[in-house]
C-alpha positions as CSV (number, residue, x, y, z in Angstrom):
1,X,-45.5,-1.0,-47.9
2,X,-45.8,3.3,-48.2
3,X,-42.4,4.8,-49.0
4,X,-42.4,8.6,-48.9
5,X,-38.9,11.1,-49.6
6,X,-39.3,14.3,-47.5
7,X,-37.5,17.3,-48.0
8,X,-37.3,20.2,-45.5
9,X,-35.3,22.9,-44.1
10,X,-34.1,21.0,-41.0
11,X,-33.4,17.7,-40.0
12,X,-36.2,17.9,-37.2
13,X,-38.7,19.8,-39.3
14,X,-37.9,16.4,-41.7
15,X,-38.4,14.2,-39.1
16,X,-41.9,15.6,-37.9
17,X,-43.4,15.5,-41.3
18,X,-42.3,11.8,-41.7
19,X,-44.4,11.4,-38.6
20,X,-47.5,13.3,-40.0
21,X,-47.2,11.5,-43.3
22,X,-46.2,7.9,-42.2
23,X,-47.2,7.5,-38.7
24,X,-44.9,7.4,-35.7
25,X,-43.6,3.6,-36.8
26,X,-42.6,4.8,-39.6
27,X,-38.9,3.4,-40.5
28,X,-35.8,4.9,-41.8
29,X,-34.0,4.8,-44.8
30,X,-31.9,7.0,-45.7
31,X,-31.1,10.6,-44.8
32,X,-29.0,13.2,-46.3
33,X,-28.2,16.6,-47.0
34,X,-28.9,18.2,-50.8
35,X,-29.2,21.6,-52.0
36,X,-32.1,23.4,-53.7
37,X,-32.9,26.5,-55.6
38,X,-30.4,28.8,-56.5
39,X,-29.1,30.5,-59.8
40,X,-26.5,28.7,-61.7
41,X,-25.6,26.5,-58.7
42,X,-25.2,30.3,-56.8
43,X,-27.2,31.1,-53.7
44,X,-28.5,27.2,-53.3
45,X,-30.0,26.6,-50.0
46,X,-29.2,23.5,-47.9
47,X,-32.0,21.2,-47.2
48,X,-32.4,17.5,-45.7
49,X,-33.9,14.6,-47.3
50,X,-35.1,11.6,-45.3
51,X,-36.6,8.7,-47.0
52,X,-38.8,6.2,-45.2
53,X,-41.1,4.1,-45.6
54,X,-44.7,1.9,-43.3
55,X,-46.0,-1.5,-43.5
56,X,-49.4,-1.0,-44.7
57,X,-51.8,-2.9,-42.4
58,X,-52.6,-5.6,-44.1
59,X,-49.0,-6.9,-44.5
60,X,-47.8,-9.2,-42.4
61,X,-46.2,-7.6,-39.1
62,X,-42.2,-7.8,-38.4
63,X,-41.1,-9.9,-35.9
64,X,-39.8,-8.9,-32.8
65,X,-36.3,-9.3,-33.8
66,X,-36.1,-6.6,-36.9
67,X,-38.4,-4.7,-34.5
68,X,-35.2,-4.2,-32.4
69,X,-33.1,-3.6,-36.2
70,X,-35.2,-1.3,-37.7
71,X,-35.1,2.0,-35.1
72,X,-38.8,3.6,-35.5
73,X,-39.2,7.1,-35.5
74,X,-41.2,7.2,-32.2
75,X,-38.1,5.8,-30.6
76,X,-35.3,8.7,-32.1
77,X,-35.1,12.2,-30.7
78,X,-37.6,14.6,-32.7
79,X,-34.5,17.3,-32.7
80,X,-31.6,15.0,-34.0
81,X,-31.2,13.3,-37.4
82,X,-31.4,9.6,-37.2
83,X,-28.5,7.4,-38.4
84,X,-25.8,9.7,-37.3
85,X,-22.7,8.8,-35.3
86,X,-22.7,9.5,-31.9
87,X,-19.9,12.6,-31.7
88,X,-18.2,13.9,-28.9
89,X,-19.8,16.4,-26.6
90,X,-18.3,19.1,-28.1
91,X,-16.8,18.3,-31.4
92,X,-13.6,20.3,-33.2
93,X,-13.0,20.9,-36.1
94,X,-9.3,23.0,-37.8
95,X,-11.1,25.9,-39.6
96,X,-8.5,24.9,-42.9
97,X,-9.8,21.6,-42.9
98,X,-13.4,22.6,-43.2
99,X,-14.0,23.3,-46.9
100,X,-12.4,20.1,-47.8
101,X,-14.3,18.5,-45.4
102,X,-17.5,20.3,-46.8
103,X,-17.4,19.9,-50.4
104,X,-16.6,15.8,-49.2
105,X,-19.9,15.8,-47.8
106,X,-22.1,18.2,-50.1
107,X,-20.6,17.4,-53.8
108,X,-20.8,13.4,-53.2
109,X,-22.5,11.4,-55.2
110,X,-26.3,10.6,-54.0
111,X,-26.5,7.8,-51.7
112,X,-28.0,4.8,-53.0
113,X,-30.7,3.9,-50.5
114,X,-29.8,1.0,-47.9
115,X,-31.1,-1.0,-46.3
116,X,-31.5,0.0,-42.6
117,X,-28.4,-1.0,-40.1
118,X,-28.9,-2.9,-37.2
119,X,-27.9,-0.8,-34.0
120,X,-25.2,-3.1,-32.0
121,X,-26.9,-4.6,-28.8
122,X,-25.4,-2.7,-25.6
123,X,-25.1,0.9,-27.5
124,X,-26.7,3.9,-26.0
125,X,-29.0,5.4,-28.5
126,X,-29.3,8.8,-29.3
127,X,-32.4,9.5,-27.4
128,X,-31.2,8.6,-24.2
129,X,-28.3,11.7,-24.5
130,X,-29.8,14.7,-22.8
131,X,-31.9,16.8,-24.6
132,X,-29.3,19.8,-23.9
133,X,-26.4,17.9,-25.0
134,X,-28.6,17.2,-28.2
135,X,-29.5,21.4,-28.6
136,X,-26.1,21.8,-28.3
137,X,-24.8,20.0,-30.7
138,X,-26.8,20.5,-33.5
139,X,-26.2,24.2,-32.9
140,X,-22.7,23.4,-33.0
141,X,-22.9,21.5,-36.2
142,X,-25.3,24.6,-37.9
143,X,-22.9,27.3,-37.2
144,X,-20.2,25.3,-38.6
145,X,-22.4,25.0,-41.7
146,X,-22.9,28.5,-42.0
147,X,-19.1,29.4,-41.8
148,X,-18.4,26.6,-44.4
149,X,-20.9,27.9,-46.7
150,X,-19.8,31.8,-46.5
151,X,-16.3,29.9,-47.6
152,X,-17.4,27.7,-50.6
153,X,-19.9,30.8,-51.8
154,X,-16.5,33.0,-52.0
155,X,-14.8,30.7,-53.8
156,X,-17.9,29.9,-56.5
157,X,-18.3,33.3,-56.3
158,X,-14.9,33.4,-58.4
159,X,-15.2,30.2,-60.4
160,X,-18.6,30.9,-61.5
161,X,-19.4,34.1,-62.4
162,X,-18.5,35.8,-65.4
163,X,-15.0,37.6,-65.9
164,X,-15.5,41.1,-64.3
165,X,-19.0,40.3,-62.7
166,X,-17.1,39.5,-59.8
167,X,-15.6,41.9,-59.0
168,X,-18.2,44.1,-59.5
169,X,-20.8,42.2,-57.3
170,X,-17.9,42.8,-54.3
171,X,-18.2,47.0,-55.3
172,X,-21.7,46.6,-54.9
173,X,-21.7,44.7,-51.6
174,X,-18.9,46.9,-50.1
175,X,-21.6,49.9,-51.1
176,X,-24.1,48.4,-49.0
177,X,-26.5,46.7,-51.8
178,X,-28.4,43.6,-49.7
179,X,-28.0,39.8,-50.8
180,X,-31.1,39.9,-52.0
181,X,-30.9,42.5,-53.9
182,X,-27.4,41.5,-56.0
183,X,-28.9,37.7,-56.1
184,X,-31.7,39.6,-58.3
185,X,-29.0,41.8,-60.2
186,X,-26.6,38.4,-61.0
187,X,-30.0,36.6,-62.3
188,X,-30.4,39.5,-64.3
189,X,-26.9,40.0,-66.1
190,X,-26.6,36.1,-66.6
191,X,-30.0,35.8,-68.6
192,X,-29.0,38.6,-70.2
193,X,-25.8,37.0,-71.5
194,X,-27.6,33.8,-72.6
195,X,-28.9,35.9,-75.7
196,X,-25.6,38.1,-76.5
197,X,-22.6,35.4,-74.8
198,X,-19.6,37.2,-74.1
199,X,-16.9,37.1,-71.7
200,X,-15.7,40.9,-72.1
201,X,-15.6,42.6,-68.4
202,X,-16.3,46.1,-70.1
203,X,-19.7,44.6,-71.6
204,X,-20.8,42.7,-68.5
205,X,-20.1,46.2,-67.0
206,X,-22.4,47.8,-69.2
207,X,-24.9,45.3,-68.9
208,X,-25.0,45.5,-64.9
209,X,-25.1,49.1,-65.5
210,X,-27.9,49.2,-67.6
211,X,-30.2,46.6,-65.2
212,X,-29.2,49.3,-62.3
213,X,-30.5,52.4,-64.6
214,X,-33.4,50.8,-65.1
215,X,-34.2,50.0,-61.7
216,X,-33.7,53.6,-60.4
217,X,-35.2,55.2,-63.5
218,X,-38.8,53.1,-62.2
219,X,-39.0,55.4,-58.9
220,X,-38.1,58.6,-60.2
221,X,-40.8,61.2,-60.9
222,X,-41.9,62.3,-64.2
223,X,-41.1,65.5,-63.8
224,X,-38.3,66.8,-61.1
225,X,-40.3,69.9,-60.1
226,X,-42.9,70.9,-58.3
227,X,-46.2,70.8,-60.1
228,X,-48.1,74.0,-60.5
229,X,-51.7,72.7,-58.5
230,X,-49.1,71.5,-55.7
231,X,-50.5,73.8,-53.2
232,X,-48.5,72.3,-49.6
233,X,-45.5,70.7,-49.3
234,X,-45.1,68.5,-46.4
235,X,-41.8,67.3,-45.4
236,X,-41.7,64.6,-42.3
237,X,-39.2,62.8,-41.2
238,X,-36.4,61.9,-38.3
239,X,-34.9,63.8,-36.0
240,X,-31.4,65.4,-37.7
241,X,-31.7,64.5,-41.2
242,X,-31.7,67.9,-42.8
243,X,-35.6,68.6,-42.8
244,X,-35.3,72.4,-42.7
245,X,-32.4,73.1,-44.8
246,X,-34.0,70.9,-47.3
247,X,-37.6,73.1,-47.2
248,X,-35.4,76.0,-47.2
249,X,-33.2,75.0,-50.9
250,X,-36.6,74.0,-52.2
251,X,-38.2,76.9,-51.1
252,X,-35.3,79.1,-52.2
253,X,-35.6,76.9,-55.8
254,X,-39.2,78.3,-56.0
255,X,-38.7,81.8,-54.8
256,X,-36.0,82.9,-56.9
257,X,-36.2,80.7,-59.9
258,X,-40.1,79.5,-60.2
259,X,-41.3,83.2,-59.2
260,X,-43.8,81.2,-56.8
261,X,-45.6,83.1,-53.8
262,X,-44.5,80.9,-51.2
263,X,-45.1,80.5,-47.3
264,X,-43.9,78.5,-44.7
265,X,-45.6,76.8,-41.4
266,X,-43.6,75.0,-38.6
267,X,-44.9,72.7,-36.3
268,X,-41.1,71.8,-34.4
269,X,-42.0,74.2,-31.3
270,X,-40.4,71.3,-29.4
271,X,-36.7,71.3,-30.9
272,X,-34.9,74.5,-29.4
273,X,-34.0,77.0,-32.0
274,X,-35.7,75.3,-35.0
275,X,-38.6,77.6,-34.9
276,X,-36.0,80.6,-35.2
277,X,-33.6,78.7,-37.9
278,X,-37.0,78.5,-40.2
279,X,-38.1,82.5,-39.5
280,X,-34.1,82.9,-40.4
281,X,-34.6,81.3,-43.9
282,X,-38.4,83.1,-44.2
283,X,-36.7,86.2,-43.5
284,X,-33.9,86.1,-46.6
285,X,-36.8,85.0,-49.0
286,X,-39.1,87.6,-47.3
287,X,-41.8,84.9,-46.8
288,X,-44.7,84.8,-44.3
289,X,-44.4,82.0,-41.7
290,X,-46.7,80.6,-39.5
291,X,-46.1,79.0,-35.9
292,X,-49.0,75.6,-35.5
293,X,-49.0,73.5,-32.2
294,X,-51.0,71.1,-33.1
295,X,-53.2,69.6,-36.1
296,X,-56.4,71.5,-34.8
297,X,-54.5,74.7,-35.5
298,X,-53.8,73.9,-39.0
299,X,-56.7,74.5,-41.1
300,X,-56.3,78.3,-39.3
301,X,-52.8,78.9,-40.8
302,X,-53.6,77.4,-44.3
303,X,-56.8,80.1,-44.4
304,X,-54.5,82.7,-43.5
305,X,-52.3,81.9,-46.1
306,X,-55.0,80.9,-48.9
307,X,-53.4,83.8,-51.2
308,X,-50.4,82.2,-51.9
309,X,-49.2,79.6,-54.3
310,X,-47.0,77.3,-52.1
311,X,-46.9,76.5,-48.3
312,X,-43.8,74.4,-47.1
313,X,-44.6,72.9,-43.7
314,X,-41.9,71.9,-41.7
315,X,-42.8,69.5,-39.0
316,X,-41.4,68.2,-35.7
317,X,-38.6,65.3,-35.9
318,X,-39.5,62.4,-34.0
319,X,-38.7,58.6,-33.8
320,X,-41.3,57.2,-36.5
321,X,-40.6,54.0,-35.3
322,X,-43.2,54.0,-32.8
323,X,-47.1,53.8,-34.2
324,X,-47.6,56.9,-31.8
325,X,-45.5,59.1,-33.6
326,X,-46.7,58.1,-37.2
327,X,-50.2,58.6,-35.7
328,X,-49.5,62.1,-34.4
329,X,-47.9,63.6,-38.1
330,X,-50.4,61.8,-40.0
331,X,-52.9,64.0,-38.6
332,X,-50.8,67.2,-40.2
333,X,-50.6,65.3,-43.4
334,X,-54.3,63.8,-44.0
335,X,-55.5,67.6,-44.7
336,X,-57.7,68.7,-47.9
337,X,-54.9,70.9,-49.9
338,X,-53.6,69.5,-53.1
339,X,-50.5,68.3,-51.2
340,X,-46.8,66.6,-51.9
341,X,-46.0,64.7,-48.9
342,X,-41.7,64.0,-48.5
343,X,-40.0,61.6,-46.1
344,X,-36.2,62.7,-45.3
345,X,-33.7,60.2,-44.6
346,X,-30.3,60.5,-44.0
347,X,-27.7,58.4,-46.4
348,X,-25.7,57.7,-43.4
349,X,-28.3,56.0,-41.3
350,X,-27.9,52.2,-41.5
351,X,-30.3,50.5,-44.1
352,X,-31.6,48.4,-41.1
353,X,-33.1,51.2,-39.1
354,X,-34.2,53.0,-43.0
355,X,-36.0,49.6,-43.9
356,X,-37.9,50.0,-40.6
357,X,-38.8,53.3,-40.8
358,X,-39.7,52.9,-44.8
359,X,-41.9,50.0,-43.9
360,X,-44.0,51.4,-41.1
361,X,-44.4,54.6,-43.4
362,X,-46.2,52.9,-46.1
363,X,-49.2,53.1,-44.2
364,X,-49.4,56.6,-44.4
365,X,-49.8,59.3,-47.3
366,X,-45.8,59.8,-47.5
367,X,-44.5,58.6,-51.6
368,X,-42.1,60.7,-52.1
369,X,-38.3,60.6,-50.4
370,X,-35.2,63.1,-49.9
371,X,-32.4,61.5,-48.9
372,X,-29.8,63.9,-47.4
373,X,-26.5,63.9,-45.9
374,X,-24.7,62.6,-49.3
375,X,-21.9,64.3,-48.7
376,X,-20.8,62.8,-45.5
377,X,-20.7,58.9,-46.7
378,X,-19.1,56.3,-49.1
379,X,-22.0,54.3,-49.4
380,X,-24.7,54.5,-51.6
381,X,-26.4,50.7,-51.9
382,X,-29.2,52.1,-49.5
383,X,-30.2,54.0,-52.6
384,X,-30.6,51.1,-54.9
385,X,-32.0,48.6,-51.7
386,X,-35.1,51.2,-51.6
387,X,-35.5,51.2,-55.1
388,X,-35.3,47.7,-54.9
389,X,-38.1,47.0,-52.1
390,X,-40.4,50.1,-52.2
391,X,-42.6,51.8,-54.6
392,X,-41.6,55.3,-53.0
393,X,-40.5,58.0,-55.5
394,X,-36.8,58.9,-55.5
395,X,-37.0,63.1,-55.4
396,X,-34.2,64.2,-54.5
397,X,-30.8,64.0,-52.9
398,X,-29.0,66.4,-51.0
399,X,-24.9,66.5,-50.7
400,X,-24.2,69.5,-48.0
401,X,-25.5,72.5,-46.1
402,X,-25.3,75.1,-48.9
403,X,-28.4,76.9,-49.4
404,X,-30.0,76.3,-52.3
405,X,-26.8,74.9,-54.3
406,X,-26.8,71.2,-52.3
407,X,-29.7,69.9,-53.3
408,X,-30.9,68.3,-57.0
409,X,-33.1,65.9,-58.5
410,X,-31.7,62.0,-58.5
411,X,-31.0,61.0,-61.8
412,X,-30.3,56.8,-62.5
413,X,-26.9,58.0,-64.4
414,X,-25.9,59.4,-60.6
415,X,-27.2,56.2,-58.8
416,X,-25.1,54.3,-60.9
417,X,-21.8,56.3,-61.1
418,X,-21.7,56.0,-57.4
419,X,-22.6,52.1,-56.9
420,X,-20.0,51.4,-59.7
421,X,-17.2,53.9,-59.2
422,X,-17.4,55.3,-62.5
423,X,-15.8,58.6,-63.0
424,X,-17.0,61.2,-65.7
425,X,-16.3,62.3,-69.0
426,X,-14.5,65.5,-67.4
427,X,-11.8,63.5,-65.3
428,X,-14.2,64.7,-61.6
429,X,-14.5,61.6,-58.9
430,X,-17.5,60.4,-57.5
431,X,-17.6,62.8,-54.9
432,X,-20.8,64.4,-53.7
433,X,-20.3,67.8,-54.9
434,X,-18.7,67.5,-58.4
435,X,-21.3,65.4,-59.7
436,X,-24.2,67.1,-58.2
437,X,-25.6,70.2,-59.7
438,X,-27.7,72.6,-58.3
439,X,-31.3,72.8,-59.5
């Protein structure tokens, strides 16, 4: 006799690989729920274990009457879990009744394996319901796991963590920092408190704070300014997320401060008015600019402007979603000149639609990010998400239209003040404007 244990993610998925590894008469034991993985019992992931077990050939073969007691797997439903009760079409349960009837069924002892029941002569088995009854309702019985779940993880949530830590991991999720990303930040802190224990909420504070700094502190630059062989900066990104008033702070930062000859070159002839809102900003600096339609016209206006020390080029906003518009600016940006290539990106998009556009960049010479718009939101997790998932290089963060004042080098200390709520030494909020400088 072969007995095998299978673990998997579903019931069916369980079910299928008993198959593969015991052949299709293979019998059932036992089968139950159990949780795996996880941190400190936090973030565990439900699984299903069936146990089972073949008559190896050479054994004698079951007569015909435990053949009908022993149900075979080639005779169950490959979609439902064998041994269950046969339930009601459409089974209800009282939401307050559903956490005590959860932690019944998940925080049990294990089962000791049985031997298998015999299935009373006359009952309908489960594989002659419909197949859509079936699809039903195990999609009944997983989104009433789900909801049970989200109520037992608050609760732990509570009971578990630290004092403080919390309440601090709600901040962070109310900010907009992704599951993923605080299961890694709560691994963190508790490792880190198995070498100094403590229960004091102003340490565990300081020690979530520190694991953020560091985090942030990896994808900022080395040095916050322009390098002296830069000779283009490029500066790519969505439609309405500040890309010209960003080119024009920088290139005001230059100008007036850096003593830099600098020139500008649009390529946004499609966008009405932004050809004359960049001639506007040339004009106050008393820069050159140059009008390009297309990537063939480029190496023209950089010869033209070989004499001076910095070129911003300003290109058109488009949905970089689609591979055809990635295609079309790479062209601009895969040119010879010692070059800086920016994407912008507005704080108050969602993450979702940033992730997207962040992925399908990474294909392309873009590594270094403005993210604008800082101003005009409450949430700030998107910065530490990015930091989180992608090797881009935090530049700089923009908090308003004021030209140059708005616009400054991200600093960790900033990051963190916001995610946090910390307020600073001088008694100022965590409002865009009082804690950003200008450069």
């Amino acid at each position: 006799m072969k007995t095998k244990k299978i673990v998997a993610e579903s019931m069916p998925l369980a079910l299928r690989m008993v198959r593969q590894e015991l052949g299709d008469n293979a019998i059932i034991v036992n089968t139950r729920a159990v949780k795996k993985g996880g941190v400190f019992g936090l973030f565990a992931k439900q699984k299903y274990e069936v146990t089972a077990y073949s008559m190896d050939r050479g054994e004698p073969a079951a007569s015909h009457a435990n053949k009908d007691i022993y149900p075979s797997i080639k005779q169950q439903s490959p979609d439902m879990a064998p041994e269950q009760p046969l339930m009601a079409e459409e089974p209800r349960i009282l939401p307050k009744k559903a956490e005590m009837q959860y932690k019944a069924f998940s925080n049990s002892a294990p089962e000791k394996e049985s031997a298998p029941v015999q299935i009373v002569q006359g009952k309908k088995s489960l594989s002659a319901q419909p197949k859509e009854n079936e699809d039903k309702l195990l999609e009944e019985l997983q989104d009433m796991r789900k909801m049970m779940m989200a109520m037992l993880m608050d609760r732990k949530n509570e009971t578990t963590l630290p004092p403080g830590l919390s309440e601090l991991i709600t901040r962070l999720k109310k900010q907009g920092v992704e599951e993923e990303v605080i299961e890694h930040l709560v691994s963190m802190v508790l490792k880190k408190l198995e070498a100094v224990p403590t229960s004091d909420p102003a340490v565990i504070k300081q020690v979530l704070t520190s694991i953020i700094l560091d985090m942030i502190e990896k994808r900022i630059p080395q040095s916050n300014t322009i390098g002296l062989e830069t000779r283009m900066i490029n500066v790519v990104g969505p439609t309405g997320v500040g890309k010209t008033t960003s080119i024009a702070k920088l290139a005001t930062e230059q100008v007036l401060r850096q003593k830099r000859r600098v020139a500008m070159i649009t390529t946004d002839v499609y966008r009405i008015g932004a050809v004359e809102q960049l001639k506007t900003y040339a004009g106050i600096l008393n820069v050159p600019i140059e009008v390009v339609r297309s990537a063939d016209e480029l190496g023209a206006a950089l010869e033209k402007l070989n004499h001076y020390d910095l070129v911003y080029m300003d290109t058109t906003g488009r949905n970089y979603m689609e591979l055809v518009n990635r295609e079309a600016i790479n062209q601009f940006l895969n040119h010879p000149s010692e070059s800086e290539n920016y994407l912008v990106l507005s704080l108050t998009t969602k993450y979702e639609d940033m992730d997207v556009i962040l992925a399908e960049f990474m294909e392309s010479p873009v590594n270094k990010l403005i993210l604008t718009k800082a101003d005009e939101t409450t949430s700030y997790g998107s910065i530490l998400n990015i930091a989180f998932k992608y090797p881009y290089q935090l530049a700089y963060i923009a908090n308003g239209q004021s030209v140059p004042e708005d616009i400054t080098a991200i600093n960790a200390e900033m990051v963190a003040c916001y995610l946090l709520g910390e307020e600073r030494e001088n008694g100022s909020s965590t409002k865009s404007k009082r804690i950003y400088g200008s450069i």
